[in-house]
C-alpha positions as CSV (number, residue, x, y, z in Angstrom):
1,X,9.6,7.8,7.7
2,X,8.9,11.2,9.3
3,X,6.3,12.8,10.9
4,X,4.6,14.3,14.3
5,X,2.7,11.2,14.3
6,X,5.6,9.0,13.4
7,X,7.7,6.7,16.1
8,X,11.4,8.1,16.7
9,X,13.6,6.4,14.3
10,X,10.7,5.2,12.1
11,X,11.8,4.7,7.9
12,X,10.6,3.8,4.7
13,X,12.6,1.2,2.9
14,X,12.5,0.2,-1.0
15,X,12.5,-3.3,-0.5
16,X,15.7,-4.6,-1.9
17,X,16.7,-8.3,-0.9
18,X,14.4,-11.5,0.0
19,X,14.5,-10.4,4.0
20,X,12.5,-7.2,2.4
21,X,10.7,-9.5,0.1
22,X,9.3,-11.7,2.9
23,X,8.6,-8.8,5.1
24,X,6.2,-6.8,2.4
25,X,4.4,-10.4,2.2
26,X,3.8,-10.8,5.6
27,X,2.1,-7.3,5.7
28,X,0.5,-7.8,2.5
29,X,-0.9,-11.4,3.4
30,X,-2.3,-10.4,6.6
31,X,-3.8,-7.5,5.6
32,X,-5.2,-9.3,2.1
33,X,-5.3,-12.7,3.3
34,X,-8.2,-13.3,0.5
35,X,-5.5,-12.5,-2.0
36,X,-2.2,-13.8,-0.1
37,X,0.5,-14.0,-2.7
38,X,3.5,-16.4,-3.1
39,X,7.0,-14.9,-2.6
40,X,7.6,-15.8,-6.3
41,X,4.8,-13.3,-6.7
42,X,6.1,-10.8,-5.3
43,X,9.4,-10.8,-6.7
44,X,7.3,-10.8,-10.0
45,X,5.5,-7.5,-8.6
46,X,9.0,-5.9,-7.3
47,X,9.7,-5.9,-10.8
48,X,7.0,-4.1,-11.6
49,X,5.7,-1.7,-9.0
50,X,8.3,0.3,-6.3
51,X,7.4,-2.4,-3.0
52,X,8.5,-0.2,0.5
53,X,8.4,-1.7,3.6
54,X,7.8,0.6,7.1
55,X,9.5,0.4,10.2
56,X,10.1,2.3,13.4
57,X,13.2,0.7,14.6
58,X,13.8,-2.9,13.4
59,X,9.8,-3.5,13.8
60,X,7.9,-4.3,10.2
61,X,4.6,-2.4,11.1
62,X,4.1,-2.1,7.0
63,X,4.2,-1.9,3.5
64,X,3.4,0.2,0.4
65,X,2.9,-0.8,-3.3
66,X,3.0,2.4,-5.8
67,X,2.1,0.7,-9.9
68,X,3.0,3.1,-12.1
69,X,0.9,4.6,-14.6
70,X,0.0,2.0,-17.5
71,X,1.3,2.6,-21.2
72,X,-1.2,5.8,-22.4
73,X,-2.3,6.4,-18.7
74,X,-1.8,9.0,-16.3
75,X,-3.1,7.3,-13.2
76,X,-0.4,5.4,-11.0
77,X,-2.0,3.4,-7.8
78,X,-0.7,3.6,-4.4
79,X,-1.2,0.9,-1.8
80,X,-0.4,1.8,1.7
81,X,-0.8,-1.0,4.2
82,X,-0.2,-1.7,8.4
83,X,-0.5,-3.9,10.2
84,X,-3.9,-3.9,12.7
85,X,-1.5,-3.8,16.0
86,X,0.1,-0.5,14.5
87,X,-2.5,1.4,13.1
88,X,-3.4,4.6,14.5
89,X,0.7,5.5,15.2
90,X,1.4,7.7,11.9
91,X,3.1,5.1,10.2
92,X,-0.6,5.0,7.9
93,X,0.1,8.8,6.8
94,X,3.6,8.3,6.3
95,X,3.2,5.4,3.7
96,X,0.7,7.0,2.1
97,X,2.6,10.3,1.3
98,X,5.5,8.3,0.6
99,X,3.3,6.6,-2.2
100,X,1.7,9.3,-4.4
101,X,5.1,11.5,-4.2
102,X,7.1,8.4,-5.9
103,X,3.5,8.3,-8.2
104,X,4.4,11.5,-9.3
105,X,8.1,10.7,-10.2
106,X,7.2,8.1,-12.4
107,X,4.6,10.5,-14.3
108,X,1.1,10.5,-12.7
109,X,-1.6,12.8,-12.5
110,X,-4.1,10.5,-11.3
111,X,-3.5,9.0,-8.1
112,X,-5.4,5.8,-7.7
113,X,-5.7,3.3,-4.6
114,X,-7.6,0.3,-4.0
115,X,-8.9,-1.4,-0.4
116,X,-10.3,-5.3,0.5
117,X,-13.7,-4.3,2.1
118,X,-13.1,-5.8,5.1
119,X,-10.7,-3.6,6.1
120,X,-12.9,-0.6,6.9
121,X,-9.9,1.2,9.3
122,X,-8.0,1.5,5.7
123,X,-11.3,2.5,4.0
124,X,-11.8,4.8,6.6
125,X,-8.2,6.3,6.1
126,X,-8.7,6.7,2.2
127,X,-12.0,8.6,2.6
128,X,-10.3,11.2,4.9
129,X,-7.6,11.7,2.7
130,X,-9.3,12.8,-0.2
131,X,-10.2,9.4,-2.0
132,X,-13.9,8.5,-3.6
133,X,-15.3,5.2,-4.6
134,X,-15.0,4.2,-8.2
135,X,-15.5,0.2,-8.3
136,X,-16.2,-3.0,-6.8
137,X,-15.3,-6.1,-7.3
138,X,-15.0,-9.5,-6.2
139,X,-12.6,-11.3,-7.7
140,X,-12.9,-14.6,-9.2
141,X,-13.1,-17.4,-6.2
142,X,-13.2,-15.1,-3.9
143,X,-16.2,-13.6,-1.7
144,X,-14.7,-10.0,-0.3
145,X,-15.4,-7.0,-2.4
146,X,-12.1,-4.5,-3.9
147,X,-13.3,-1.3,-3.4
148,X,-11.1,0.7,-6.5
149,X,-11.2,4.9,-4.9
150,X,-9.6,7.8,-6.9
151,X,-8.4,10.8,-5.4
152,X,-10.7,13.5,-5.4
């Protein structure tokens, strides 16, 4: 991880190894704690989607899901998340352009991302790069909206 903004020493990681895997959940799960997943789920999603984890020195202040575009789709989804204590550092910007330039490599056109409501720093952060509401939703059991954006 690079960038004016950006701590000295600061790096995006794939995550590679169960150390990685527990770190991406602890971001995850506090920043989503309606939708905390297990650390079997996540090595189910690590499969699936590239997982990176952020971190100026030996500090987790983050993590980054990019799904790739779906079978007959063009539109890949990329997740940047840090952690409330970190925010407003540059590590935000740096996961995020990490994201959509891996989106890209695996064949996007569309670049997608998705936000829990409460979280109105990250919604803030998607509007000014670009992104526009396209859904909500509140998934079943739970009360806080998803709030789906597309890049403009």
């Amino acid at each position: 991880m690079t960038g004016t903004n950006a701590p000295p020493g600061s790096r995006i990681e794939r995550v590679a190894g169960e150390a990685m895997l527990l770190a991406w959940q602890h971001v995850h799960n506090t920043i989503i704690p309606t939708a905390a997943l297990s650390l079997a789920e996540v090595e189910e999603r690590s499969r699936r989607n590239r997982l990176a984890v952020a971190y100026p020195g030996d500090v987790v202040v983050g993590c980054s899901t990019v799904r790739p575009p779906a079978t007959g789709s063009t539109a890949a989804t990329v997740i940047a998340r840090v952690l409330p204590a970190h925010r407003g550092q540059g590590c935000g910007g740096q996961l995020y352009a990490h994201g959509p330039a891996e989106a890209r490599r695996l064949g996007a056109r569309v670049i997608e991302t998705c936000v829990l409501e409460s979280n109105p720093e990250g919604l803030r952060f998607a509007v000014r790069l670009g992104f526009v509401e396209t859904e909500r939703y509140v998934l079943p059991g739970d009360s806080v909206p998803f709030i789906d954006l597309r890049l403009a």
